[in-house]
C-alpha positions in Angstrom: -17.4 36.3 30.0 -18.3 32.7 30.8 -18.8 31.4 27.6 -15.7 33.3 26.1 -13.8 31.1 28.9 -15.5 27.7 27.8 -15.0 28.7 24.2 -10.8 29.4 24.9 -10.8 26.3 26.7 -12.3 24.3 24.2 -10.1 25.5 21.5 -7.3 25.3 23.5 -8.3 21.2 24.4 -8.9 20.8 20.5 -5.2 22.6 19.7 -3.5 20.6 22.5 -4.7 17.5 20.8 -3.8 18.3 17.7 -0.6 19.1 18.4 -0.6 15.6 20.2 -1.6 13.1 17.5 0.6 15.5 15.3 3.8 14.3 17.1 2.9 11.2 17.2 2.6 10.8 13.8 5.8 12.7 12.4 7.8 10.7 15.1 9.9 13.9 16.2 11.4 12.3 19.0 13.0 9.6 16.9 16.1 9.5 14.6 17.5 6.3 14.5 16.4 2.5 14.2 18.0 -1.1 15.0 18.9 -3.2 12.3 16.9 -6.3 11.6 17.2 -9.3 9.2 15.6 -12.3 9.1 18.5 -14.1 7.3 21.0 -12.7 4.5 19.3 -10.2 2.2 20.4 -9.1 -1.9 19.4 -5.4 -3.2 18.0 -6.8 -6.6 16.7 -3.3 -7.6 18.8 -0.4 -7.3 16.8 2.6 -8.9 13.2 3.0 -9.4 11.8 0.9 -6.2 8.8 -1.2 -6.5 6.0 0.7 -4.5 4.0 -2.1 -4.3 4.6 -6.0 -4.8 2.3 -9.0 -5.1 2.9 -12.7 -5.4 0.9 -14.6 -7.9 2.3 -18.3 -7.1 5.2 -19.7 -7.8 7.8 -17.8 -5.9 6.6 -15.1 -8.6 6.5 -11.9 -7.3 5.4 -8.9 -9.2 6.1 -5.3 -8.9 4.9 -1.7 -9.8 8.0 0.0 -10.5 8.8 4.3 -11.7 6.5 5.7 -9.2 6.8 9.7 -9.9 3.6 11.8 -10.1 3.3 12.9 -13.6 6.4 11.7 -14.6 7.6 9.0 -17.1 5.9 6.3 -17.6 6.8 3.3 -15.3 6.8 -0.1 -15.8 5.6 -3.7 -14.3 8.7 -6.1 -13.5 8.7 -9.4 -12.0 11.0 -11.6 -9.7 11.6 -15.4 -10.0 12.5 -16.5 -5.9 12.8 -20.1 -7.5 15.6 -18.4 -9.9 18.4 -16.9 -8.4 15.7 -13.8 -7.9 16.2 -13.0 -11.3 14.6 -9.9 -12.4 12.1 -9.7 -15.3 10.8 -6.0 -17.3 7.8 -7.3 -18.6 6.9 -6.7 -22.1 3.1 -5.9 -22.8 1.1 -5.7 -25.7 -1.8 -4.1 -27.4 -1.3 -1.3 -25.5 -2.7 2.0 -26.0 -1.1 5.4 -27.9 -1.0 7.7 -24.7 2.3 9.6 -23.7 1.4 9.2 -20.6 0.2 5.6 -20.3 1.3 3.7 -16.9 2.3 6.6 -15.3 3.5 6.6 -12.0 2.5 2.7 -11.1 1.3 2.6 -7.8 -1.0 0.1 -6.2 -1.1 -3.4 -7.9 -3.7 -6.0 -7.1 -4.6 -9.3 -9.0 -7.5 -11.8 -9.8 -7.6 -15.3 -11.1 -10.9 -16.4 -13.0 -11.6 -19.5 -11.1 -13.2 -20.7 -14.4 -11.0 -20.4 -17.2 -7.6 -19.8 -14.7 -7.2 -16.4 -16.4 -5.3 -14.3 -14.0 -5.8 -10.0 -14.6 -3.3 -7.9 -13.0 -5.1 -4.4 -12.1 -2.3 -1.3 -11.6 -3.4 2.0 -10.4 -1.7 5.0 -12.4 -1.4 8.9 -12.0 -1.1 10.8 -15.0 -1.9 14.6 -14.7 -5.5 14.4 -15.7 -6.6 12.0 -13.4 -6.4 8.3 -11.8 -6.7 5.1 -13.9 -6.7 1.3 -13.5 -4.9 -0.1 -16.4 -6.1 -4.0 -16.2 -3.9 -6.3 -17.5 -4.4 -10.2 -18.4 -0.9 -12.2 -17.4 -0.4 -14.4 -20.0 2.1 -17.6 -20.0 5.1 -16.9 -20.0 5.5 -13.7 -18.3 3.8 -11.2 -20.5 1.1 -8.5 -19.9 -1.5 -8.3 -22.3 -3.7 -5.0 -22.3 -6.9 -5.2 -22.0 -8.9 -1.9 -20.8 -8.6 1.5 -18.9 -11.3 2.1 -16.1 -12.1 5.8 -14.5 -14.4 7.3 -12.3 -15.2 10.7 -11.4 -14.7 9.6 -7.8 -11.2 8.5 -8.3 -9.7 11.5 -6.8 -6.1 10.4 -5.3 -6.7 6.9 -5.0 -3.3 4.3 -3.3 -4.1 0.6 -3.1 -6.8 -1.6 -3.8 -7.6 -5.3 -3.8 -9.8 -7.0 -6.9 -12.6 -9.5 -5.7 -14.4 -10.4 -9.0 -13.4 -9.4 -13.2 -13.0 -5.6 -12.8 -14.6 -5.4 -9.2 -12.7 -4.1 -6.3 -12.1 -2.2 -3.0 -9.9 0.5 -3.8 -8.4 3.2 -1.1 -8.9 7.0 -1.5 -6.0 8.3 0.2 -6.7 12.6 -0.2 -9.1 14.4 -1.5 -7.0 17.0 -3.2 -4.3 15.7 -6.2 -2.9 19.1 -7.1 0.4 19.8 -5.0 -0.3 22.7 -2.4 -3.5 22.0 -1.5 -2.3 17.7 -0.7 -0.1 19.6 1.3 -2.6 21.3 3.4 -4.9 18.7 3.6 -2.2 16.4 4.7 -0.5 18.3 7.6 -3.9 19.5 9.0 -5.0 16.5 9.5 -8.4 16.3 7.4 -10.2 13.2 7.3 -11.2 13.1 3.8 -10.2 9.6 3.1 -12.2 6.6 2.2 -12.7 2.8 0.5 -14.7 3.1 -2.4 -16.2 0.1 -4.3 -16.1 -0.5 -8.1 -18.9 -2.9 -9.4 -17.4 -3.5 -12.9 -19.2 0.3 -13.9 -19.4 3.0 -11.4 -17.7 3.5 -8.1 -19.4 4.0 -4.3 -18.2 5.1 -1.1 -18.5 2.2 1.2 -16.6 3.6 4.2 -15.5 7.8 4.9 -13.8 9.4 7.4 -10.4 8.2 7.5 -6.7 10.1 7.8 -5.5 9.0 4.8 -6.0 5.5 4.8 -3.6 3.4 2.2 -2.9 -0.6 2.1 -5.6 -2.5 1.7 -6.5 -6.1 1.2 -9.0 -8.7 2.2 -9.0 -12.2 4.1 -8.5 -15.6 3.1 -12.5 -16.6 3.0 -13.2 -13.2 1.8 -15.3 -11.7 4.8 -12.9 -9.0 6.2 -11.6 -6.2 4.3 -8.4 -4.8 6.1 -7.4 -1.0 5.8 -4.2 0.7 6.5 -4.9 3.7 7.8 -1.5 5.7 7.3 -2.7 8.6 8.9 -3.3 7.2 12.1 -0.6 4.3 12.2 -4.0 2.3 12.4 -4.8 -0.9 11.3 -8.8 -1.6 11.1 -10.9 -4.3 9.6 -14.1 -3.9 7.9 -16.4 -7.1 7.2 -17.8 -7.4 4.1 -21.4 -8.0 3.7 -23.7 -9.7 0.7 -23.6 -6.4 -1.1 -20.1 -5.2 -0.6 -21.0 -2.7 2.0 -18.2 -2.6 4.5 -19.1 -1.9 8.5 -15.7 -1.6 10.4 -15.8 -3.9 13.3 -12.4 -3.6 14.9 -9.0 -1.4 15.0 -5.6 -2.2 16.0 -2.7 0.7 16.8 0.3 -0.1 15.1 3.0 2.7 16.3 4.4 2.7 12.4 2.8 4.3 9.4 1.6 1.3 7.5 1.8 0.8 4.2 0.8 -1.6 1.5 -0.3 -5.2 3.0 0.1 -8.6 1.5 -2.0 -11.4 2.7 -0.2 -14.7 3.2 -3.0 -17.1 1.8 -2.0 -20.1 3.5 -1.8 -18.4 7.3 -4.3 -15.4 6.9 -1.3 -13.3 8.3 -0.6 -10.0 6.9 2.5 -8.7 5.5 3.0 -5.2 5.2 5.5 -3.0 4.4 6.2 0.4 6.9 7.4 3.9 7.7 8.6 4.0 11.1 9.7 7.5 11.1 7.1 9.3 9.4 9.3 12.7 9.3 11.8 11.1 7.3 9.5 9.7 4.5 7.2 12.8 4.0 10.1 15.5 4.0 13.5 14.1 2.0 15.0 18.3 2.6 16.1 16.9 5.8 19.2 15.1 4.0 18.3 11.9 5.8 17.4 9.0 4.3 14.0 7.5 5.1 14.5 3.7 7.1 12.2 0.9 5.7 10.1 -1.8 7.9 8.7 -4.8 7.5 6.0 -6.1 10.2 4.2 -9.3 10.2 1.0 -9.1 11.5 -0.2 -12.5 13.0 -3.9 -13.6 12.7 -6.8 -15.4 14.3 -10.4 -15.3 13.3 -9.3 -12.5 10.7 -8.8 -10.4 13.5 -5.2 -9.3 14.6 -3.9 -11.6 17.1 0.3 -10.5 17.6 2.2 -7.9 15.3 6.4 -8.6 14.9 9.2 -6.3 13.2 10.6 -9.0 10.4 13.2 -6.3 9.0 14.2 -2.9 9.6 17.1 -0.7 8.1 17.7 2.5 8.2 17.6 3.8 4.8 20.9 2.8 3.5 19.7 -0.9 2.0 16.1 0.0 1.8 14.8 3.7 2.1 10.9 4.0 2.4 9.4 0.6 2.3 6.2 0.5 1.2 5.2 -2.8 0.5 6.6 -6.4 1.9 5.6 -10.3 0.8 6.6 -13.7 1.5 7.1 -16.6 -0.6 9.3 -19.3 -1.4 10.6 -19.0 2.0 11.7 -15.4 1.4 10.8 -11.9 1.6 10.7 -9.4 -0.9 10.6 -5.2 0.2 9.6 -2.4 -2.1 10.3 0.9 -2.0 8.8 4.3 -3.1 11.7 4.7 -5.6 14.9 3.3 -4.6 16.0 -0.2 -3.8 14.0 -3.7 -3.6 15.2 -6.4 -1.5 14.9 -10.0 -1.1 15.8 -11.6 2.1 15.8 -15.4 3.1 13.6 -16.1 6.0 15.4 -18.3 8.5 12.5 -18.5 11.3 8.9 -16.8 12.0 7.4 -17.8 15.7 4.7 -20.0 14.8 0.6 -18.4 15.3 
């Protein structure tokens, strides 16, 4: 009778906490957010987003764009913020004869050869069979030239990553499960089957498990700390980075918003990342309501997290579902899953 009791409780404790962190991260109990700009903003795309955006110098911005799982092919675009933010398709070449090549573009991340200045653009794709990296070298002017296609049997349902060497990089495993019902159910129940895995030009390791799944990620100026966006959780942690790529997490900062995709100003060291501050919204469009975008600045010392701001916020009607934010140029760019992108001029930012 007494460990029946102890058992109930217990399993009503674990239930009750569930049910906790649950509401949390759907945000039931919100509908509605304030408008925010930082100056006058321009809808440069109108259909097909940009799920995640990078600058590569230059007030050049580029952008994964046509995210749909096992749908068309997408495409890479670009933005001049020096040119009216004129928007560029970029044409590619030497590509390969695959139906399904660039399919559903999602995380983007880029790495100049401090030797010969090449600069390789690495895109993270979802055909049906399974995840690839299509890398890319960006050749002068704006063109992508293709250069190879790298897999891994570990590269189950992987989101974002960040290149730190020729075909080396941290890269996110966001679920476990790519096949529709059982995301689903690995999603709302909460299983921590997440993780940062770490490609060393020929195989990929698990450096880092246990995570809700865990999405944006990106690394410091000097190259030390690695720093996750755990979506899940509306956590943002940092990892530091030893000799041999191992990652040990060494702190963890609650946000309140489901973080996204982060862009690291290199000049500051302070974080730009794009966010879903009603999770509900985002995960479940059957509720007719637009999802509201976000943009939060995070502010820095010692690559650890030191002040975190709302830039912009709308709700859905000018930018639905941001998931990715940068700043260049004096302006800042939002993507979106697969609607609009907008650029905004940046009138102030409080100083660090």
């Amino acid at each position: 009778m007494m460990w029946s009791t102890i058992v109930t409780i217990t399993l009503f404790g674990f239930g009750f906490n569930y049910f906790l962190n649950y509401r949390d991260w759907l945000d039931w109990e919100k509908d509605l957010v304030l408008s925010i700009n930082p100056g006058s903003c321009k809808t440069i795309i109108k259909d097909g987003g940009s799920e995640d955006v990078t600058h590569i110098g230059n007030g050049i911005v580029l952008m994964s764009t046509g995210f749909e799982f096992f749908g068309p092919p997408g495409q890479i675009k670009a933005v001049d913020l020096n040119n009216g933010n004129k928007v560029m398709t970029l044409n590619m070449s030497n590509v390969p004869s695959r139906t399904d090549f660039l399919s559903a573009p999602h995380g983007i991340t880029t790495w100049r050869d401090p030797d010969t200045d090449q600069l390789f653009l690495y895109v993270i794709c979802h055909p049906k069979p399974e995840d690839r990296i299509e890398v890319f070298e960006v050749l002068k002017p704006l063109t992508l030239k293709y250069i190879r296609t790298i897999t891994d049997p570990k590269f189950d349902f992987m989101n974002d990553m960040v290149a730190v060497g020729r075909d080396k990089f941290y890269i996110t495993k966001f679920a476990r499960f790519r096949e529709y019902n059982r995301y689903n159910l690995e999603m709302f129940s909460g299983m921590k089957f997440g993780g940062i895995f770490y490609y060393d030009g020929h195989k990929a390791r698990e450096v880092a498990s246990g995570y809700y799944m865990p999405n944006g990620i990106n690394i410091s100026p000097d190259k030390k700390v690695v720093y996750v966006a755990e979506w899940g959780t509306k956590t943002l942690r940092g990892f530091r980075r030893d000799s041999s790529n191992n990652l040990a997490e060494i702190w963890s900062t609650y946000t309140g918003t489901g973080i996204d995709n982060i862009e690291v100003d290199p000049d500051t060291g302070d974080l730009w990342i794009g966010s879903h501050p009603i999770t509900w919204k985002i995960i479940d469009p059957f509720f007719g309501s637009l999802p509201p975008g976000q943009v939060v600045r995070v502010k820095m010392q010692d690559n650890a997290v030191s002040e975190i701001e709302i830039i912009y916020q709308d709700d859905g009607t000018n930018c639905a579902g941001s998931t990715a934010a940068t700043y260049a140029a004096g302006k800042m760019i939002v993507g979106t899953v697969r609607e609009q992108t907008v650029v905004c001029d940046v009138k102030y930012l409080t100083p660090n």
